[in-house]
N, C-alpha and C positions, 0 to 999 in steps of 0.2 A: 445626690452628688456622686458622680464617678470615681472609684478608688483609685487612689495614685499604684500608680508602679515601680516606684520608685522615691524611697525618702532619700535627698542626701544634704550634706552635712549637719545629722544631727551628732548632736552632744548627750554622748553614753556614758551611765557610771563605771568608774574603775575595775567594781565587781564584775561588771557583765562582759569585760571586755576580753579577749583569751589571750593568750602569756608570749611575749613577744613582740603587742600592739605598738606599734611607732610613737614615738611624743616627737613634740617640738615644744623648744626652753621648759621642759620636765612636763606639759601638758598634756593627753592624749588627743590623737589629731582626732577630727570629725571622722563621722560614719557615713557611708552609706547602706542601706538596708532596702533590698530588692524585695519586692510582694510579687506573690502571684497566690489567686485563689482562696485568697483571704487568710494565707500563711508567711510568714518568714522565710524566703527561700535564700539568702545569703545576708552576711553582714562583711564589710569590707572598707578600710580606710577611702579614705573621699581623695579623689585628686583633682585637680582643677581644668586636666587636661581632656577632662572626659566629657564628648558634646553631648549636652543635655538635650533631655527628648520632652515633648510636650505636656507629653502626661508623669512628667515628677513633677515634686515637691524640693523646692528651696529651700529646706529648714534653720539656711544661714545661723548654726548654733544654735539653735533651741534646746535645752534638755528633754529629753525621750526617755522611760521609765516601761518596765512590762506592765499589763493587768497590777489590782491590788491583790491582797490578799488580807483581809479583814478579820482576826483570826480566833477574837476572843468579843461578842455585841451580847445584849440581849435584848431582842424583838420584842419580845413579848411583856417586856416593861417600856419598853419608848413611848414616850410623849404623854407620859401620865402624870409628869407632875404639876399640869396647871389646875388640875382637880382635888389636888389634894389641898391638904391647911396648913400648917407649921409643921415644918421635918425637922426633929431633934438633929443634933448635929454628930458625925460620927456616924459606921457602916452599921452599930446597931442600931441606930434612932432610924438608917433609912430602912433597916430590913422591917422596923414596928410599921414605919408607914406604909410599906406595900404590900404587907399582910393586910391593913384594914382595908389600901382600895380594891383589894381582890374581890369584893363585893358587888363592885362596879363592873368586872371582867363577864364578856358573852363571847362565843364563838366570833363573833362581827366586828365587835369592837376588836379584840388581837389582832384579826385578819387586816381589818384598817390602818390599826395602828403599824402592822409588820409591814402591810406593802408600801405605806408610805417609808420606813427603812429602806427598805428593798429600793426604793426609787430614787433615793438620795445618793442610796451606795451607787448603782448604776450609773448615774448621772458624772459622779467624782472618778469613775474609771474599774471599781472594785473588779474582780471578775469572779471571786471566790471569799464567802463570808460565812464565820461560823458562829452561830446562835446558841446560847442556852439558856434551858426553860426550867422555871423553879416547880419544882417536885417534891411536895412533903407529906404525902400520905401512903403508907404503904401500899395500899390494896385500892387506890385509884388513881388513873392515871389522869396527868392535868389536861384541862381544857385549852391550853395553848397546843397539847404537843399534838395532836392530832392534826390543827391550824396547820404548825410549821412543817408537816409532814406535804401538808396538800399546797403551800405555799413552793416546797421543793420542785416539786412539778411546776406548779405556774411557770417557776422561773427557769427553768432548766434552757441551756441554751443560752442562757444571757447570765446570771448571778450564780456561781455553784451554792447552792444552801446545804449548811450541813448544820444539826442538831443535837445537843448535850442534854442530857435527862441530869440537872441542877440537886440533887439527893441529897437533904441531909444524911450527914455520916454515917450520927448515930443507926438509921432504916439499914444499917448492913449489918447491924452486931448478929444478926442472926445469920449463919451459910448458908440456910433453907431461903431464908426469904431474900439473900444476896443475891441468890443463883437465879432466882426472882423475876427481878428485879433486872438481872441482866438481862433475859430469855424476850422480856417487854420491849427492851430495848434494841436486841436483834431482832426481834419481831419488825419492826421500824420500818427495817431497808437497810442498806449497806452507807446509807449518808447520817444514820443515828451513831453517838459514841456513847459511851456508860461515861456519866459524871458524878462528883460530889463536892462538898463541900467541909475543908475539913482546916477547924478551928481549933485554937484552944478554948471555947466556950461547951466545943461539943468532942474533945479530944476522945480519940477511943482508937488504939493500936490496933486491936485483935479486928475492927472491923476497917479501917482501911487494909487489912491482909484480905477480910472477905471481900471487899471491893475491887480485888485488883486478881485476885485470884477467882471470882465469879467473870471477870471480864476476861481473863484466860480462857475459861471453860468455854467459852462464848465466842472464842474470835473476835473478840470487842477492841479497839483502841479506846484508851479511857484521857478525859480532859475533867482536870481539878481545879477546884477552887483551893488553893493554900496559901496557906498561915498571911489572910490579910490580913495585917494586925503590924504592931511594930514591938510585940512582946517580945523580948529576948531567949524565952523556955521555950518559943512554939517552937515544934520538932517535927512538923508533917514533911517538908520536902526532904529532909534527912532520912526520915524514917521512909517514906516513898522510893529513894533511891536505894535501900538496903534492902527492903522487900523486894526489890523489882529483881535484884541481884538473885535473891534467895530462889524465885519460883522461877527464875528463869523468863521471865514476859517476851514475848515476842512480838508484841505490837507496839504501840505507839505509843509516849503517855504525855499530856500535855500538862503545866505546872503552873497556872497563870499566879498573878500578884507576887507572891514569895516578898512580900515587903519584911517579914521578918528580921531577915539577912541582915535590913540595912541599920538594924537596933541591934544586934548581938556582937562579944567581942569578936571581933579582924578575924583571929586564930580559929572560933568554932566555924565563923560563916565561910571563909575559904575552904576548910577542909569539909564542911557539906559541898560545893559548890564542885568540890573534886571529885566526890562518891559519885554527882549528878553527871559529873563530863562522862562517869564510864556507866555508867545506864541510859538506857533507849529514850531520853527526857528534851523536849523542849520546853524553853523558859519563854512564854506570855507577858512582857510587862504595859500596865497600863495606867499610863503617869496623869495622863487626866483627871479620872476617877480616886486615884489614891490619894493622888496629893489633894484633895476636896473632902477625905473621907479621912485620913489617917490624920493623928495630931490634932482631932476635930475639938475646939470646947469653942461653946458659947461666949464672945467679947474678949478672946485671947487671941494676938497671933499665935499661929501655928510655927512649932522650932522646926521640927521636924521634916524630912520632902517627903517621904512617904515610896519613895521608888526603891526598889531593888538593885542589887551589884550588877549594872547591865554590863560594863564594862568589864569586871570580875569573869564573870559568865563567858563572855568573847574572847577573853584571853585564852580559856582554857577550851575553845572551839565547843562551845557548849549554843545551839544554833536555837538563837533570840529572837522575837518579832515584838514589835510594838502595833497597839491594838486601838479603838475606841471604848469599847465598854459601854457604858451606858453611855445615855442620852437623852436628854431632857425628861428626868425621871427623879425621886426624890436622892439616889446614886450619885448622880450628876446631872447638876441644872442645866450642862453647856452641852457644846455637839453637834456634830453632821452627818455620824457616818463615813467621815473622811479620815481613813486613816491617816492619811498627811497632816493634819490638826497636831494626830497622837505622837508624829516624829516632831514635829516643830517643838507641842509642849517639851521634848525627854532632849533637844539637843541643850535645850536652856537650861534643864532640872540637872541633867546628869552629866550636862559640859561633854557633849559630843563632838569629837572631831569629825571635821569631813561628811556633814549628812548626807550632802549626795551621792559623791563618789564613794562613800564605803555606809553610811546609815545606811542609806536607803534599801538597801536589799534586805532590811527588817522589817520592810512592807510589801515585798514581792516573791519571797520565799517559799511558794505553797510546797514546794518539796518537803521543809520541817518539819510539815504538819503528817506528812507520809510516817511510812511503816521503815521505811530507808530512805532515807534522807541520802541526795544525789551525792558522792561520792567525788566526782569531778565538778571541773567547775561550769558553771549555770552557762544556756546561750539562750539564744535569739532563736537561731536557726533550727529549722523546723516547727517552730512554735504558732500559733495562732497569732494573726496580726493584730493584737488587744495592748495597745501604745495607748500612752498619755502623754500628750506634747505639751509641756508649761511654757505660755506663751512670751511671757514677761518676766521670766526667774531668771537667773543665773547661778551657776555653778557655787559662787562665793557666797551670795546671802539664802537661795534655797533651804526650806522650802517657806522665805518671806516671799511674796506676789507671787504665790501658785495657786491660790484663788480660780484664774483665769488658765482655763485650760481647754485642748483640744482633747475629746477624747475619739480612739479609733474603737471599732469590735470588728473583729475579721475585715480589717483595712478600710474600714468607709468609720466615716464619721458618724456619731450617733449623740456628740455634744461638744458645743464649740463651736468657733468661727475660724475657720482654715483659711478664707480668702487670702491673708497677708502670703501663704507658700506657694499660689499661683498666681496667671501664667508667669514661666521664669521669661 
């Protein structure tokens, strides 16, 4: 199918839109957005007076979204849980179970299991998804990360893959073997980041300092696992942001879960939440997976939602993405790949205003995931034409009937049915 030249009257989020944009009765008027060469080369209020050429698109209103940005999966556990048998319930019953089917793990089956990920993400519009791979032995490295490394490359071009080395904590108490352990990791490539995983089951100060301070040494941006849990004492993103302050980090760090927060008194979690606004931190929350995992017993409802202050976090310009996570894995039974899933679950959990015109740019932010996070605000223009046109959504109930979608890569369709935006 030949690329349009032309989209017009689509329907842009508020976020994307630059400061000045025209409304009518308080609404932002349509777009149009000119392609050439498989890029964004202008974006521009839509007029009625402008004779349409053959080769546009009609978007009569349709909502338009950038590429996703998928920001927190893990590959290399998708799709294992129809092999398994009863999974305790709660993030330790799933971590027991996917320690025993690691038995079952071969180079082939990962590779399987990840591209079928990979092909899901593709399909839903992703254009940039990042993976981590569980790591628990100091002196070998896992059978998946080698996969996701060569997975990188397959996809290159179509899925940005980027990779987290999943470490328990504790493998860092030592600076010898910290530095390690980073060194492995830059070894990688430049799409590897140093991860861990840091709990109060496995609490240890002095070695999240080694971990954050080996990934200094390293040029590393580092992505956490913290305080999944809904204990009140966990203290990892606190203490995260006060170290990060001490050594000074220059890179990136990402904070996924932080369910913590949302168990501790008002007065402690805000004033972490504060520490976090003035260090280099984005916040990953992933309401799927937690609210499945957190508040888990057998034959009780669950009191608790298990999400983090997402709202808390935005106030204080502390820059948020909502993720997937798992996916049909003993993690979470549910799943697509679709980060849009992960907005739908958090407008409901966490009483979201405005998913589209202002959520949504918690699934298209790959700036966050940077070393500087973009400074001004987000555009269109000059970007890679990697659009998702929700065919059937509206602005009011989105993202319910987004299901059905077009998706573009560098202006041509590669999923979906566009016939309905031609000929005008």
């Amino acid at each position: 199918m030949k690329a349009p030249a032309l989209l017009d009257n689509a329907r842009l989020p508020r976020w994307l839109l630059p400061a000045g944009w025209p409304e009518r009765d308080g609404v932002p008027v349509l777009a149009r957005l000119v392609l050439e060469a498989g890029r964004v080369q202008s974006v521009r209020p839509a007029s009625d007076g402008e004779e349409p050429d053959p080769a546009d698109w009609d978007l009569a209103g349709t909502l338009v979204l950038p590429g996703f940005v998928d920001a927190h999966t893990h590959l290399d556990k998708a799709f294992t849980l129809p092999r398994m048998k009863q999974v305790q319930p709660g993030l330790l019953g799933a971590i027991d179970a996917m320690l025993a089917d690691r038995v079952h793990w071969s180079a082939s089956d990962v590779h399987e299991r990840a591209t079928r990920g990979l092909q899901w993400a593709w399909e839903c519009g992703t254009t940039h998804l990042r993976t981590h791979v569980d790591w628990w032995e100091p002196d070998t490295v896992p059978l998946a990360w080698p996969v996701m490394a060569e997975l990188a490359q397959e996809w290159a071009g179509r899925v940005r893959l980027e990779q987290v080395s999943l470490i328990k904590l504790l493998l860092f108490e030592d600076a010898a073997q910290a530095l390690r352990l980073a060194r492995q990791v830059k070894a990688t490539g430049p799409h590897a980041l140093l991860g861990g995983f840091v709990h109060s089951t496995n609490w240890s100060g002095n070695a999240l300092r080694n971990l954050l301070v080996a990934a200094q040494a390293c040029d590393l941006d580092v992505d956490l696992h913290v305080d999944e849990e809904l204990n009140s004492a966990a203290v990892g993103l606190q203490t995260t942001a006060r170290i990060l302050r001490e050594i000074g980090f220059e890179g990136r760090v990402v904070c996924g879960h932080v369910c913590a927060l949302a168990a501790q008194p008002e007065a402690q979690a805000l004033a972490t939440l504060d520490a976090v606004a003035r260090a280099p931190i984005t916040i990953v929350s992933l309401p799927a997976t937690n609210l499945l995992l957190q508040d888990a017993v057998t034959g009780r409802t669950p009191r608790m939602r298990g999400i983090t202050l997402v709202k808390e976090a935005r106030e204080r310009g502390i820059p948020l993405l909502f993720a997937s996570d798992n996916v049909q894995d003993p993690f979470c039974r549910l799943g697509s790949f679709d980060p849009v899933e992960a907005l739908g679950t958090a407008a409901l959990v966490a009483q979201l205003d405005a998913p589209f015109d202002d959520g949504s740019q918690a699934l298209c932010r790959g700036d966050w995931l940077q070393r500087a996070p973009a400074t001004t605000a987000p555009t269109l223009v000059g970007a890679r034409a990697d659009l998702v046109l929700f065919t059937q959504a509206d602005r009011h109930g989105w993202p319910s009937r987004s299901a059905t979608r077009v998706v573009l890569r560098e202006g041509r369709v590669t999923h979906g049915d566009a016939a309905p935006f031609f000929p005008r």
